[in-house]
N, C-alpha and C positions, 0 to 999 in steps of 0.2 A: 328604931329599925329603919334603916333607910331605904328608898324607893327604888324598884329594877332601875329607871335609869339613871340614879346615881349609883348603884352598885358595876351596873356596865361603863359609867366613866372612870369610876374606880381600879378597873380590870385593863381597860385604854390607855389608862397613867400608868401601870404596869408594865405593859407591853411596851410602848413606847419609851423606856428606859432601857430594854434590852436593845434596841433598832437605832441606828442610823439615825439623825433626824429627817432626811431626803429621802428615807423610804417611805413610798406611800403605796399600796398598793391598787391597780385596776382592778383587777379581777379576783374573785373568791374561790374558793376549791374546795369542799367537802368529799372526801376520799372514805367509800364506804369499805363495807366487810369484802378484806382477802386485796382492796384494791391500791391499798397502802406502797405495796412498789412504786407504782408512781412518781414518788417520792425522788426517785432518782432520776427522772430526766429534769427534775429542777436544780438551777444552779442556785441552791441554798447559800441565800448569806445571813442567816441567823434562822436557828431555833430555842424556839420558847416551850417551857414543858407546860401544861394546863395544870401541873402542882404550885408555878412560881406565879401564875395570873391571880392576881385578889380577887377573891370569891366565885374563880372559876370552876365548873364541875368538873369532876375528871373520870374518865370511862372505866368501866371494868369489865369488858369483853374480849375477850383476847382476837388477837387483831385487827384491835384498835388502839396505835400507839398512845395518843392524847398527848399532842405536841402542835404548834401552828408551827409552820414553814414556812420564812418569808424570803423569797428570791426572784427568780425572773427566767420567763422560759422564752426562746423565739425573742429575747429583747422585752415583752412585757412585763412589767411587777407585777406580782401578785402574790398571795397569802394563802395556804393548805393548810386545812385543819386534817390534817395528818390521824383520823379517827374521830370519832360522834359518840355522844351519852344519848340513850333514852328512854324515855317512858317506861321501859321495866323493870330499868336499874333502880327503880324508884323516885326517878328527880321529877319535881313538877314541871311540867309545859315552859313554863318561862326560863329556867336551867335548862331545857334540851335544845331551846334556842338563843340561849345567849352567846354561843360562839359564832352564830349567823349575823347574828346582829352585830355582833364586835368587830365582824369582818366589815359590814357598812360603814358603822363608826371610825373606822381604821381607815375609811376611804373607797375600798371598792364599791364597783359601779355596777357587775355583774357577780352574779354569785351560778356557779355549777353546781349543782347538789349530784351526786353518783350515789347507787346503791344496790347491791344484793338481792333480788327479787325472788319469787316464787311465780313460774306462767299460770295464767288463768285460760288464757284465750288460745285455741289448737294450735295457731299457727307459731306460736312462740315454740323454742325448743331449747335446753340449754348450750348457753355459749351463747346468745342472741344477745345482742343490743338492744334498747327499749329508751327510744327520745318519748319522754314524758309530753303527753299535750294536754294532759287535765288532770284533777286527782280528785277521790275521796276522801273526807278526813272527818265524816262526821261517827265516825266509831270510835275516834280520839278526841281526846279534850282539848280546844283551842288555844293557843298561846296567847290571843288578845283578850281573855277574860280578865278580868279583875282592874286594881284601877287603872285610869287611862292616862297615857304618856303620849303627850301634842309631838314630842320629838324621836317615836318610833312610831307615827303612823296616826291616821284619822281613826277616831271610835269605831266607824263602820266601814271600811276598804271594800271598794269594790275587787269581786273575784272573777268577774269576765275573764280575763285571760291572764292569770297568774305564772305562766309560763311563754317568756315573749316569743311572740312571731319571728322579729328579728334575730335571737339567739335559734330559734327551730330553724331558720333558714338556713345561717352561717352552720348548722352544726350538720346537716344534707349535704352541704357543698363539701365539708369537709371530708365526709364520708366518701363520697365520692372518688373525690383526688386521695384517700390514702386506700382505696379499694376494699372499704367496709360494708356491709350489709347493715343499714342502720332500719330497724322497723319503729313503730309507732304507738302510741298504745296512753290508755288512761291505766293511771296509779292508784293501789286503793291503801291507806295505811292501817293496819291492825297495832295493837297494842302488845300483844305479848306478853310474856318471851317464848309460849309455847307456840309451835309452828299450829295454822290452820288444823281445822278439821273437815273435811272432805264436805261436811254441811254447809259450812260457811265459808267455800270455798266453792258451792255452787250457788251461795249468797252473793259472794261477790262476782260472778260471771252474770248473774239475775239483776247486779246493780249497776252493770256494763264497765266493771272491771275489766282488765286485762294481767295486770300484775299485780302482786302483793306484798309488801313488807312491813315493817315495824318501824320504819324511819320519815325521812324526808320530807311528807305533805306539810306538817306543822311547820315545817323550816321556810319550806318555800311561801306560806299562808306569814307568815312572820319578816322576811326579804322582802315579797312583796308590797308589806304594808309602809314599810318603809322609803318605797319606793325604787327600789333597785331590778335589775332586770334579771328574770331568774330564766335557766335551765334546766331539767332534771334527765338523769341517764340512766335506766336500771340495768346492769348485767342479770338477765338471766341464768339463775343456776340452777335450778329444778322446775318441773311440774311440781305445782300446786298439788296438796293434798288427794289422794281420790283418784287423781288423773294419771297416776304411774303406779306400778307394785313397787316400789324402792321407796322404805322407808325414809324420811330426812333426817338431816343432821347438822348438824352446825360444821361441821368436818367437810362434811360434801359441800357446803356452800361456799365454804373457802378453795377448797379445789378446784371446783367449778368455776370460782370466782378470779382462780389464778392463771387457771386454764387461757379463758378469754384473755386474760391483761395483755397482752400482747396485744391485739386489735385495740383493747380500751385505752390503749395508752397513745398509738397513734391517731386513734379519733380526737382524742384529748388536747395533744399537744397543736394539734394541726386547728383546732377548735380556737384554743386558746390563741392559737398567732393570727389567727384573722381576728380577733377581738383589738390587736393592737395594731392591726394594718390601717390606714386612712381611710375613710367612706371612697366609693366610687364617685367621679362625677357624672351627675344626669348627662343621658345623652341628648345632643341638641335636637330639638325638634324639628 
């Protein structure tokens, strides 16, 4: 039985057989629930399905394609995992982040992590944006247990600030110039697949939640250990459990989720193009 990371160089040798040799990508892209349009402002030059990757997980949620995209937006490369496995499709923690990881190994520097949320905090409403500045992720099982691999990360990663300053920055500025409403907020991840319960939904406002879902913190706790620079973006598609009379649904989150794409897609790209623009020079003193 061979070791996560010869199973992930495994799945690298794969990929890289479908690609260009000169594709390398910058940037990473995790394209959550409902937000898979996206898809189209990339000028796709290869897709790879996550059935043809060796020993890649493949999702069974519906809409989630389970395909990486590798193309270039605004002139950057970069690589969309075109849909996400997790936690309660059954797969362990190390499968829900090995296409993150594959994303590093592939080259990228930054990884976006997007996804589907449920509000916690009043001021959120659905349709809102949500720039990740911290997350919970101790109600889920951690992707760095078990044995240790020196080339996806230190035994113990510091979690200071798992979500860089530098990408919160760039992704404000960008809001701005496309005339987005970007708000702010800590992430909390549940495990699922059942949506909250109004208990543990005032559990997570008691833990200084703000949003909630079933994705993303392992991913970015797994990026970052790596060393790469994460950001995370939740579209709000409902109040949280408790806090609305309108049942949830998996339907509505996707509506909700499609609703937004419009804004999410311009925060996105305009995101993405300053990732590939030159640093500023300091101004002389």
């Amino acid at each position: 039985m061979g070791t996560e990371l010869g199973r992930l160089r495994e799945a690298v040798a794969s990929v890289r057989e479908a690609l260009p040799a000169d594709l390398v990508p910058r940037v990473g892209l995790a394209l959550g629930s409902g937000l898979g349009g996206f898809a189209e402002h990339i000028d796709v030059t290869a897709r790879v399905p996550y059935e043809r990757i060796a020993g890649f997980p493949v999702s069974s949620v519906e809409g989630h394609a389970g395909r990486l995209l590798f193309g270039t937006l605004a002139g950057v490369p970069l690589v969309a995992m075109d849909g996400r496995v997790h936690l309660y499709e059954g797969y362990a923690p190390a499968n829900v982040v090995a296409p993150v990881r594959l994303l590093g190994l592939l080259g990228a520097k930054a990884i976006i992590l997007t996804n589907a949320a449920g509000g916690v905090a009043p001021a959120l409403e659905p349709g809102d944006l949500m720039l990740i500045t911290d997350h919970i992720a101790t109600l889920v099982p951690s992707p760095l247990a078990g044995p240790h691999e020196p080339e996806l990360g230190p035994r113990f990663p510091d979690m200071s600030e798992v979500y860089s300053p530098r990408l919160r920055a760039l992704a404000h500025d960008a809001a701005r110039e496309v005339g987005v409403a970007l708000k702010e907020g800590v992430y909390l991840q549940m495990p699922g697949p059942a949506y909250e319960t109004p208990a543990e939904v005032r559990m997570a406002a008691t833990l200084g939640a703000d949003a909630v879902g079933m994705s993303t913190a392992i991913e970015a706790v797994a990026a970052h250990a790596m060393g790469l620079e994460v950001a995370g973006i939740s579209c709000i598609t409902n109040k949280a459990a408790g806090l609305s009379p309108a049942p949830l649904s998996h339907e509505e989150v996707q509506a909700m989720a499609a609703r937004a794409s419009k804004d999410f897609a311009a925060l996105l790209a305009n995101l993405i193009a300053r990732l590939g623009a030159p640093p500023r020079a300091a101004s002389p003193s």
